[in-house]
N, C-alpha and C positions, 0 to 999 in steps of 0.2 A: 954695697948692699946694706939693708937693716941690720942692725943690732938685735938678732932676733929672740937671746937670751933676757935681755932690756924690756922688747916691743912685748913680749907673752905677755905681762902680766906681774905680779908680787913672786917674789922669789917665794920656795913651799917654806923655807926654814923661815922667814920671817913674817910668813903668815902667819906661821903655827904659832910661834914667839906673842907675836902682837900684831891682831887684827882690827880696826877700827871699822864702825861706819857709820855714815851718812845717808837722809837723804837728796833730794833735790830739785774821766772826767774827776778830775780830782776827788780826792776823799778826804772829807776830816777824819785824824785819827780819834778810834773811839777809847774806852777806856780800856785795860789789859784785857780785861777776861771778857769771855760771850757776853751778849747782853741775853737778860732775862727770858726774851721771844728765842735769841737762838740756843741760848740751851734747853727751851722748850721743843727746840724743830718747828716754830712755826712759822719764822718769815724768812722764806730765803732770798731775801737781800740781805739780813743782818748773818745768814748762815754764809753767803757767800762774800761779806766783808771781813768776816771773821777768817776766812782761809776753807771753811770747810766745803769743800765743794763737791763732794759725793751727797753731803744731804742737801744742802742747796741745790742738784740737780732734781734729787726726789720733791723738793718742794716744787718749783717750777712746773716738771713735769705733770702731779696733783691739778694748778691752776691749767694748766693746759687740757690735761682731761675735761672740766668744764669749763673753758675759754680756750677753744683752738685758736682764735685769731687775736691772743695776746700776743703783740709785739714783743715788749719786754720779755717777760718769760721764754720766748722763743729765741730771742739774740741771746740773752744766759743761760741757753744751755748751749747755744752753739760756739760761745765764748769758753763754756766750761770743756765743751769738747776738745775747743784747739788749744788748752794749756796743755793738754797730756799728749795733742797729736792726734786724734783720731779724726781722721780727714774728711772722710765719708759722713760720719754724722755732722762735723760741723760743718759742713758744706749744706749739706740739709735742711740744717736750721736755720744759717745765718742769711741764706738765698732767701728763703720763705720773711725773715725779719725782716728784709729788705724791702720785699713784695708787699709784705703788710706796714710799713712804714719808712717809704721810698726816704724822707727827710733823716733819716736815722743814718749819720756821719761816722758814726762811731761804728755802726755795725756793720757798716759799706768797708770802713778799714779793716775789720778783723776777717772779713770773706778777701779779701785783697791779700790781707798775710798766707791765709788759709791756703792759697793757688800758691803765693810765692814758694813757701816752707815745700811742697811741691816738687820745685821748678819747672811749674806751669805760669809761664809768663806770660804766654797772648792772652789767659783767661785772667790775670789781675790787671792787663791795660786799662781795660774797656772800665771797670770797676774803680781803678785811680784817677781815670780822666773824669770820670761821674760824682767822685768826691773832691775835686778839682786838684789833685797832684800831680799836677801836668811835667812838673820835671821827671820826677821818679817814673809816669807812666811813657815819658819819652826814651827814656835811659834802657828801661825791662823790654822795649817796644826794639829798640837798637842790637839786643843779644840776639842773633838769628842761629839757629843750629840748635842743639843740646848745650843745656850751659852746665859747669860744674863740671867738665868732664875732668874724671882720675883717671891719670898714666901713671904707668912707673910700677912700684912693689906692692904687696900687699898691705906692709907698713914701715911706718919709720920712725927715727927719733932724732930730735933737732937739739942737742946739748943748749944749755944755757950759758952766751957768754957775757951775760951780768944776771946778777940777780935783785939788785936796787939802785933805783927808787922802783923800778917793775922790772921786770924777767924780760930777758932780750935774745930772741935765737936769729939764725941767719936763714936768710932767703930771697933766693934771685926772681925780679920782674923780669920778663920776656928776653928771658933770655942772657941778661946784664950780667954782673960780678955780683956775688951775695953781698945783703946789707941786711942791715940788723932794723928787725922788725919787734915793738912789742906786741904780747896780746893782752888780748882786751874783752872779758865777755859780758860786759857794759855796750862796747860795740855793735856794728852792724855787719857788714860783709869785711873788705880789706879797704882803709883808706889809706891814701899815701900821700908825702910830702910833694908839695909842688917841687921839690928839685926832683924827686922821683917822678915824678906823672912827666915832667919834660923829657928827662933823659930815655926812659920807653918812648917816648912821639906817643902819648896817648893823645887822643882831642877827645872835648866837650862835647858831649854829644844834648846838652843840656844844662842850666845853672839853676841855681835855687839860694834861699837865706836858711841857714841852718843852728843849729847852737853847738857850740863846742868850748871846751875850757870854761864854760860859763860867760862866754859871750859870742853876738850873732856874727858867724862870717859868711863869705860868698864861697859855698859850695858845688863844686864843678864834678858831672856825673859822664861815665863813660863804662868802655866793655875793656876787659883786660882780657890779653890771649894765652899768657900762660905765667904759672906764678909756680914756679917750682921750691919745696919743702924739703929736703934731703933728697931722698932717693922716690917721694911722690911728687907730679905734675899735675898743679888744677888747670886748668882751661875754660877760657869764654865765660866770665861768668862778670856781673856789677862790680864796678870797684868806684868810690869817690873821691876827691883830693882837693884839700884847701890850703890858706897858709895863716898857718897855728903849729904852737913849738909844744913837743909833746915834752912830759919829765923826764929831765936826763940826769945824772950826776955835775955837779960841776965842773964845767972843763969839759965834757961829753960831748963828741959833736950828737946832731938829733938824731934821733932814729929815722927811718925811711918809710916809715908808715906802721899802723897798726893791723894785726888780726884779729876779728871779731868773730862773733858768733856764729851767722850765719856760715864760716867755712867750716866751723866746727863743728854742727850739726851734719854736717855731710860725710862724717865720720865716727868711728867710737874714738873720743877724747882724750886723752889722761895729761894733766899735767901737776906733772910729778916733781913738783918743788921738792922734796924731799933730798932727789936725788938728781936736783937740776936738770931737769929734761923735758921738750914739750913733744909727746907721743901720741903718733898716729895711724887709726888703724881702717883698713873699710870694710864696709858694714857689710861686711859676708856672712853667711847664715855660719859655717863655721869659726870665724873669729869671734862671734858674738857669742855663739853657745861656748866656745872654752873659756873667753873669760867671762862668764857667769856661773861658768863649770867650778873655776877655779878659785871665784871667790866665794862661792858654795860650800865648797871642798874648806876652805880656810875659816869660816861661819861669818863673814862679812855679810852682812844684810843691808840692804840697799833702801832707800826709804825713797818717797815720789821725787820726780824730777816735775816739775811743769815750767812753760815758754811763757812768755806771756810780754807784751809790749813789744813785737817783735823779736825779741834779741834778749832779753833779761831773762836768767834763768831762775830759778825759786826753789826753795826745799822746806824740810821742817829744821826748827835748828828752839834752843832756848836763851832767853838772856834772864841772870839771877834767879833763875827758876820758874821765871814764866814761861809756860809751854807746854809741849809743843807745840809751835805757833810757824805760820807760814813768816818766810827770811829771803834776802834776796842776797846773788852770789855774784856783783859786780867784781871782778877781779881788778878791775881798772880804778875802784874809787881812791880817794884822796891818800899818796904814797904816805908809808909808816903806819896807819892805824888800823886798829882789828877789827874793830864795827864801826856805822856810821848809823845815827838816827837822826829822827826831830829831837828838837829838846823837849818837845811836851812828851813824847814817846820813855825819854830818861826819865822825867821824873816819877810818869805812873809808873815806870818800872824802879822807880828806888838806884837807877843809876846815880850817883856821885858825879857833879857836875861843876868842874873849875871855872866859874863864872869872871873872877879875879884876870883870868887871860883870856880874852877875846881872840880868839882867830877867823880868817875866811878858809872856805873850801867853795873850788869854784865862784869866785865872787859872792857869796852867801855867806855870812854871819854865821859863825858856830862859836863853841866852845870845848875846851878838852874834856871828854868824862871817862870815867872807870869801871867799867862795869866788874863786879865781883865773879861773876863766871859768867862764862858764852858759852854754849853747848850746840856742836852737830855732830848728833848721835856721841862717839867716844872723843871727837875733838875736842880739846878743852882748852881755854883762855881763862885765866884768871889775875882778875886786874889791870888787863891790859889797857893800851891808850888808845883811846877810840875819839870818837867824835859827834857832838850833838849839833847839828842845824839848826836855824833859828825858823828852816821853811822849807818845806820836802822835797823831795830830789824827784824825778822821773820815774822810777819804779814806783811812787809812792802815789803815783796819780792813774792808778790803773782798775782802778772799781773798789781795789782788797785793800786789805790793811799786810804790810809786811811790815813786823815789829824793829826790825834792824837788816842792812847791809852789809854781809859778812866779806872779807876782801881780803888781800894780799898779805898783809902782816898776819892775820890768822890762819892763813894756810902752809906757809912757809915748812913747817914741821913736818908736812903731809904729801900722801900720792891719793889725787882725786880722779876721778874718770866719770864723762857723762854720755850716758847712756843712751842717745837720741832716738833710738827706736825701741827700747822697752822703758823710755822714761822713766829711768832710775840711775840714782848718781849714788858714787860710793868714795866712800875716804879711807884709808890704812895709814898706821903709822910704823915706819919699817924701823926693826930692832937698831 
C-alpha cells in the first residue's frame, strides 16, 4: 500500500519550521523589462510576449469588441485560455480562429492540444490529420476505450533509486519486472527504450522524424496497456519509443524510458527531491482540497502554473532581480545546472558569462554562466552554474518570452507539487 504519511503532504512540524513557495513561431527575445506600449496596456502582443497574460486577454478582447472577426485576437485568447486549462473557453475561441482563418497552423495545433489535455482523442484526429500530423493523428486514432485509465490506490510514492545526472524511480511496462525510468517534464507522455518497446511486443502503430538529444531520429508511435507506478496502474494511453541513450552515470546501464508530462498532469504531482521521492496523487475533489488545506494551513502560497507547448510547464520565478518574469520548468534540461538561457537573455540580464569555456547543450553552442541569484518565490540559487545558449531551446519558441529554464540542479533542495487542476504549483523547503 502507499506510504500514506509520505503521500499527505509536508509534514505540520516542517511546515511550520520552513515553508517555501512557488509559482508555476519563434520569438526574438526582447529586452528585460516591458516595453513602453506594454507597460502602457496598450498592445497586447507586447503584453502577451511579456508573460502578462490576464491584460493581454483584456487587450484582445477590447479589439474583438470592435472586430469580431479578428483572427488573431481570437486564437490569443484561446491560446491564453489553454495555458491555465480552461477548456471551454478555449475550445470557443480557438474553433471560431480556425473558422475565421482555416490556414492558421498554429492555431489548428493548440485546438488539437486543447482535446488531447482532455483525453478526447477522436475530437484532435480530425484536426491533426488537417494540420497534416498524420503519425500523431494515427497513433490517438489507435487508443480505443478510455485512455489514461487509474487502477490501484488513491496514491503513491516511487522512492528515488538515483538521483544523478536525473532522478530515476522504478516501474513496470505491461506487466514486466520494474525498470528504472527517468522523469521528464520537458517531456511528452511516457517514451521508452527500444529494448523496452520490444520486450512489452509493443508494435508501431505509426512512425514519424522527431528531435531528441538535439538531433532528428525515427520515432515509432503506439498504445501501451498498462504501465504500473508503485501501487498506481495507468492503462491504454500514447506511449513513443526510439533509439537514443538517455543520461546515465557512468558505467549505468540506460534507463528504460522516460515519464513526461502529459502522465503527470493526470494527477496532483509532487516531486520531492528533497526527500527522494516521485509522489502521486488523483485528482479527487478531496485529495485536492487537503493539500491546499494544508499548505494553507502552513502559509505556502502558490503562484500560477500555466501549459503551454503541449507539455512545458511555466511559473513566475526571477533571475538577478529581474522579475517577476514568466520561467520555464523543464526538469529534464542539460544534467548539473540550475538555469538554462540564451546568451543574449544573460547579458540583458547582467548574468556573468564564461566565454573562455565553450560548451554544447544538446548540440548547441553555449557557454557557463553565473547567475547571482534565481528566485521562485522563496527558492533560492545563488551563483549557481547554469548555462547560456548561443540559440533558443523549444519553450523559447512559443509566442512568450521566458526569461530562463529552471531544472534539476535547482530543485534538488525542494518538495515541488503541480497542481493540474487549480493551475498552481508550489515549492517547500523541509527543515
Amino acid at each position: 500500500m502507499a506510504d500514506q504519511r509520505a503521500v499527505g503532504g509536508w509534514k505540520r512540524r516542517t511546515l511550520i519550521r520552513r515553508a517555501g513557495l512557488v509559482a508555476g513561431a519563434a520569438a526574438v527575445l526582447p529586452a528585460v523589462g516591458a516595453s513602453s506600449s506594454a507597460r502602457a496596456g496598450g498592445d497586447p502582443d507586447e503584453l502577451f510576449r511579456a508573460g502578462r497574460f490576464a491584460e493581454a486577454d483584456q487587450g484582445y478582447a477590447g479589439i474583438l469588441r470592435t472586430d469580431p472577426t479578428n483572427a488573431h485576437a481570437t486564437a490569443r485568447r484561446g491560446y491564453i485560455a489553454l495555458l491555465s486549462n480552461r477548456f471551454g473557453e478555449s475550445e470557443s475561441f480557438l474553433g471560431r480562429a480556425v473558422e475565421l482563418a482555416p490556414d492558421d497552423q498554429f492555431a489548428r495545433q493548440l485546438l488539437a492540444d486543447c482535446y488531447v489535455r482532455q483525453d478526447q482523442f477522436a475530437r484532435a484526429v480530425p484536426v491533426l490529420r488537417a494540420q497534416g500530423n498524420e503519425p500523431y493523428a494515427r497513433q490517438l486514432e489507435a487508443v480505443t476505450g478510455t485512455p489514461y485509465q487509474v487502477h490501484g490506490a488513491d496514491a503513491t510514492r516511487l522512492p528515488f533509486v538515483a538521483m544523478d545526472p536525473m532522478p530515476l524511480v522504478e516501474a513496470s511496462v505491461s506487466g514486466g519486472a520494474p525498470k528504472r525510468f527517468m522523469y521528464d517534464t520537458g517531456a511528452t507522455s511516457l517514451s521508452l527504450s527500444m529494448e523496452a518497446a520490444e520486450e512489452a511486443g509493443l508494435r508501431a502503430v505509426s512512425t514519424g522524424r522527431g528531435q531528441a538529444g538535439g538531433q532528428t531520429v525515427t520515432m515509432y508511435f503506439g498504445v501501451l496497456d498498462s504501465f504500473r507506478l508503485g501501487d498506481i496502474e495507468l492503462r491504454n494511453f500514447p506511449v513513443h519509443w526510439a533509439d537514443i541513450d538517455k543520461p546515465t552515470q557512468l558505467g549505468d546501464p540506460q534507463p528504460a524510458g522516460v515519464i513526461g508530462t502529459h502522465i503527470f498532469y493526470h494527477f496532483l504531482t509532487t516531486l520531492d527531491y528533497a526527500n527522494q521521492a516521485l509522489v502521486l496523487r488523483r485528482k479527487t475533489a478531496t485529495q485536492l482540497d487537503s493539500f491546499r488545506h494544508e499548505a494553507s494551513l502552513a502559509g505556502v502560497t502558490p503562484l500560477p502554473l500555466w501549459l503551454a507547448g503541449d507539455h512545458f510547464p511555466f511559473t513566475l520565478g526571477r533571475v538577478n532581480g529581474h522579475g517577476p518574469r514568466v520561467v520555464c520548468m523543464d526538469t529534464g534540461g542539460a544534467a548539473g545546472n540550475c538555469l538554462a538561457m540564451t546568451e543574449a537573455t544573460a547579458r540583458r540580464l547582467r548574468v556573468r558569462v564564461d566565454y573562455d569555456r565553450p560548451i554544447a547543450v544538446n548540440r548547441i553552442p553555449a557557454y557557463p554562466c553565473y547567475p547571482e541569484e534565481a528566485r521562485l518565490g522563496t527558492g533560492v540559487a545563488n551563483g549557481a552554474y547554469s548555462v547560456a545558449r548561443t540559440s533558443p531551446a523549444a519553450y523559447e519558441r512559443l509566442g512568450f518570452d521566458p526569461v530562463a529554464n529552471f531544472t534539476h540542479a535547482f530543485f534538488k533542495p525542494y518538495t515541488i507539487t503541480f497542481d493540474f487542476s487549480g493551475m498552481r504549483f508550489y515549492l517547500s523547503r523541509p527543515a
